[in-house]
C-alpha positions as CSV (number, residue, x, y, z in Angstrom):
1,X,94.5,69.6,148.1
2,X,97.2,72.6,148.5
3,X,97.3,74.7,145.3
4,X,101.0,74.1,143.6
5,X,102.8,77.9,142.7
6,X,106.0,78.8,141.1
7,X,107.9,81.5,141.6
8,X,109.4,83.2,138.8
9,X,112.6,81.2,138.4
10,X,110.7,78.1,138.9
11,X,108.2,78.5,136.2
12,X,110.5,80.0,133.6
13,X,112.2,76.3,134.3
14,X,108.8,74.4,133.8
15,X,108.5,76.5,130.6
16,X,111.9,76.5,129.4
17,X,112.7,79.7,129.3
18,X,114.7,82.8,130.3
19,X,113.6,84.1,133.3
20,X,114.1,87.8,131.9
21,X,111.7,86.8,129.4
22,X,108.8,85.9,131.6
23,X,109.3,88.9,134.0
24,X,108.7,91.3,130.4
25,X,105.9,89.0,129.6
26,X,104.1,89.3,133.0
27,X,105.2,93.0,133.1
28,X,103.6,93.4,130.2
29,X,100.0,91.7,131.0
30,X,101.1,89.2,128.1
31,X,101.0,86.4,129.9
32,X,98.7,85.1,133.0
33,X,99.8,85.2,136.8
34,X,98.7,85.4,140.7
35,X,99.6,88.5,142.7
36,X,100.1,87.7,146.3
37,X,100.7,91.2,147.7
38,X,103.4,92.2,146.5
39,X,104.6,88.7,144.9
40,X,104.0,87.3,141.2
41,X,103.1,83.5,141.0
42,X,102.1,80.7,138.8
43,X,99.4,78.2,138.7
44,X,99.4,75.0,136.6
45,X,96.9,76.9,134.7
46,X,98.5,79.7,134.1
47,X,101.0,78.0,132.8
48,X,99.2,75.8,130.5
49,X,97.5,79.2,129.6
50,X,101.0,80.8,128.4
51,X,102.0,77.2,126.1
52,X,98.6,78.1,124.7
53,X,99.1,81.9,124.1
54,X,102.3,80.8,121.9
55,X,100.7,78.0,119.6
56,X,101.3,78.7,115.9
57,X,98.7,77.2,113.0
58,X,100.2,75.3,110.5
59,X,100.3,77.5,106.8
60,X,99.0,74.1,105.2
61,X,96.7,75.4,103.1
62,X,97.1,79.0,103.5
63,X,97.7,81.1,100.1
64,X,101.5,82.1,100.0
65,X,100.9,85.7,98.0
66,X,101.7,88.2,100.9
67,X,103.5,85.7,103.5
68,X,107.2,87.0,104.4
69,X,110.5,84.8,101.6
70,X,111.0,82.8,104.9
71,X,107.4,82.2,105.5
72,X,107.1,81.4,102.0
73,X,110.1,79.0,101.9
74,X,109.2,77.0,105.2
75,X,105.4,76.8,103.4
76,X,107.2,74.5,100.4
């Protein structure tokens, strides 16, 4: 079975987001990739990988002494 990878304007679509911003992101080493010589691709994984690097915790729970007046405000 043939491995599936995106280029940069096709995973940014997958991902729904700039293009811009995943170039800075994989400039940067933020963010998981293939280099093919000279060429930057995506796996499934790797893009499974980068959803994951962006999950947030819920504050549910969390004491609200030190959290930033929107932090606080979205906490209830």
């Amino acid at each position: 079975m043939p491995i599936k990878l995106y280029t940069f304007a096709e995973a940014a679509e997958q991902l729904h987001v700039p293009e811009t911003w995943l170039r800075k992101k994989a400039s940067a080493r933020a963010v998981p990739f293939t280099r093919l010589g000279r060429h930057i691709r995506f796996t499934e994984e790797h893009l499974t990988s980068i959803v994951g690097v962006g999950e947030q915790q819920a504050l549910v729970g969390l004491p609200i002494q030190g959290l930033s007046r929107r932090a606080r405000r979205a906490a209830g």
